[in-house]
C-alpha positions, 0 to 999 in steps of 0.5 A: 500500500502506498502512504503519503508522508511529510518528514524533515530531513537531517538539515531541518527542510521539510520534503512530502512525498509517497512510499510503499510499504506493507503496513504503517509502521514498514512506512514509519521504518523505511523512511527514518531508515532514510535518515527522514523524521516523520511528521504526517502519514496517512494512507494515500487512499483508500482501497477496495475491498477486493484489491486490500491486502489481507495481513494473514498472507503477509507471513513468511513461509518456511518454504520462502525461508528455506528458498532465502537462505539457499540462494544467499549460501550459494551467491555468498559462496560464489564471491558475490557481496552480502549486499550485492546478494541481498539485493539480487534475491530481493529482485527475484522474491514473490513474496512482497512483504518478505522482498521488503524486509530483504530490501531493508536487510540489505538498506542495514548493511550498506549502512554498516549494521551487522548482518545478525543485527539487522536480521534481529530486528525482525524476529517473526521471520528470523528466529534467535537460532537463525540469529545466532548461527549467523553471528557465530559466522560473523565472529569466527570469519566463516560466514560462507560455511555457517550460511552452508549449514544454515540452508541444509538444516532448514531444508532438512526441518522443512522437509521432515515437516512438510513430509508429517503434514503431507501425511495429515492429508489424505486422513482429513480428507476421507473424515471430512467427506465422511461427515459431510455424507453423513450430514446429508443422509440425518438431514434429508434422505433419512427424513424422506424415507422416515415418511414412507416407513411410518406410513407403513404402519409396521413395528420397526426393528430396534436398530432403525428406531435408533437410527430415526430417533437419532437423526430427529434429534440432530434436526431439533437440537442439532445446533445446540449440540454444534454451539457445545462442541464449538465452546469446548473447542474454543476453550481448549484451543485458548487453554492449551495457548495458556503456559499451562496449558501447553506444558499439560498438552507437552507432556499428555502428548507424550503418554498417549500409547503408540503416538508418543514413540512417534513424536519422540523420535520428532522431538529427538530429530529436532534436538540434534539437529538444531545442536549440531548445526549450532555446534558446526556453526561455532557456537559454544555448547552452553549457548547452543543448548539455552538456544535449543531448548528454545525452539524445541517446542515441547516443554518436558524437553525444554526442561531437560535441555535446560538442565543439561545447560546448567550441568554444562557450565558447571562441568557436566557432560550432556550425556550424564544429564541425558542419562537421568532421562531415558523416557524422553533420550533412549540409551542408543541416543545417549550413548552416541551423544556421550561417544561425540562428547568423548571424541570432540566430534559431538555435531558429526555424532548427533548429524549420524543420529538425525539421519537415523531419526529422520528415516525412522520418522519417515518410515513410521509415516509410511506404515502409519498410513498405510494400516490408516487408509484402508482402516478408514475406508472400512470404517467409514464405510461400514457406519454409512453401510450400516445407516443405509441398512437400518433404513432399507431394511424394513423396506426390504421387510416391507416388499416381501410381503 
């Protein structure tokens, strides 16, 4: 959107012109980057409905992330200026408020910010991991290979992500077009024939009865019976958005048979990954594990993690804090992160046990989808099967005679 702006320069002369940012406060940024002091801003017109922005499509993807940090590895690589670099990916980025942010990145550091404080400034899109590893590079003069280690670890997570939430699919499909059937069969085939089978006059088997009783309910009271369903959702969903609540959820999610074996091997992937990539960065092992337990997204483990920074700093080795916990670290995990620590290559030892975990998680998709498929075709199709059924029968009956 454009906005109309007056502002005084460093000398005191007033100038008015009009910008282009994704939001106010892109505009009020752009300008003072600038070196301008705002005085008016106001939108320069307003614009239809049809043609406004909507702000939930403004966030950056992790796939325009992963995209960003590749091209910047590879011209970094290739000799090319991180300005020069910046400016070129800006160029050729969809994304437009994404390709804004790029143009301040670089706007910040042709004005002599470090790279890792300007990507600071904007903490929604990068995150403290993506902060830090590049001023671990920045520090250690190895921008090059840390942006390296960088692009192949987002690429892995993307992956691994993109591959649970691609399994998700199929499942929601099947549910949903299974409610939908059978909305459409309480709402206005059963009704129908519900007419004809009372015109008959003949005592109706207990299965039918129900199946008829059930569908009158759901056209009486069924809007009750959706606003109750909807509340308790409602609340749960901003219960589990409480502190508390997620700290409940982390650790129920990990005492549900058959699934907590599963998100284990999530949580244990992520937890090396992210430790050896901050390790290959650079990082000490102290603030790579306080960075770790951050973005590890469950709070039983981020408990243990931070436990294990405690025990770092005071001379402790990770895999005898990691050895109070085999619940949540299997002694196979334990044991290789204690091997890495006893031969200096702890972030060539967890990169062995990510490879292990990621394949695991993978395969584990992969049967998990294919026992879950045909069991919801049955399934499914046995309650719809079994409607139809209850319904036909007496009309069956009914024939024979």
């Amino acid at each position: 959107m454009k906005f109309n702006y007056q502002a005084r320069d460093q000398k005191g002369q007033t100038q008015v012109g009009v910008v282009e940012a994704s939001s106010r406060e892109s505009a009020f940024q752009l300008l003072g980057r600038s070196g301008l002091v705002v005085t008016v801003l106001e939108e320069a017109g307003a614009r239809p409905i049809y043609a406004r922005r909507i702000t939930f499509f403004d966030k950056v993807s992790a796939k325009d992330l992963v995209l960003f940090s590749r091209q910047l590895a590879i011209l970094f690589r290739s000799k090319v200026s991180l300005i020069e670099a910046l400016q070129t990916i800006a160029k050729q980025a969809e994304h437009q408020t994404f390709r804004e942010k790029i143009i301040r990145l670089s706007e910040s550091v042709e004005g002599g910010t470090a790279f890792s404080d300007a990507l600071g400034e904007y903490p929604k899109v990068f995150s403290s991991f993506y902060v830090n590893i590049v001023k671990s590079g920045e520090a250690s003069g190895k921008l090059s290979d840390v942006l390296e280690y960088l692009a192949d670890h987002l690429e892995r997570e993307y992956e691994l992500n993109s591959k649970i939430k691609g399994a998700m699919v199929y499942p929601a499909f099947v549910i949903f077009i299974a409610i939908a059937v059978l909305g459409l069969m309480m709402f206005f085939v059963i009704p129908n024939l519900s007419a004809v089978l009372m015109s008959t006059g003949q005592e109706l088997p207990i299965v039918t009865k129900v199946v008829l009783g059930f569908a009158s309910f759901l056209r009486s009271w069924g809007w009750i019976f959706i606003l109750l369903l909807s509340g308790i959702g409602v609340m749960a969903f901003r219960y589990i958005r409480t502190p508390k609540g997620k700290r409940f959820m982390d650790k129920i999610i990990l005492q549900i048979p058959m699934l907590n074996s599963f998100v284990r091997m999530i949580y244990l992937s992520r937890f090396a990954e992210n430790l050896s990539t901050l390790v290959s960065g650079g990082l000490p092992i102290v603030q790579s594990l306080d960075i770790t337990a951050k973005i590890i997204g469950n709070d039983v483990y981020k408990d243990i993690i931070l436990e294990a920074k405690i025990g770092v700093s005071k001379g402790e080795r990770i895999g005898q804090i990691l050895e109070r916990y085999p619940k949540e670290f299997p002694p196979v995990f334990t044991q290789m992160v204690i091997v890495g620590e006893k031969s200096g290559s702890l972030d060539t030892t967890l990169l062995n046990v990510v490879e292990f975990y990621r394949d695991e998680v993978v395969r584990t998709t992969d049967t998990f989808l294919s026992i879950l498929e045909p069991a919801l075709i049955v399934v499914l199709g046995g309650v719809v099967g079994g409607l139809m059924a209850s319904i036909l029968l007496p009309l069956y009956q009914l024939s024979s005679f």
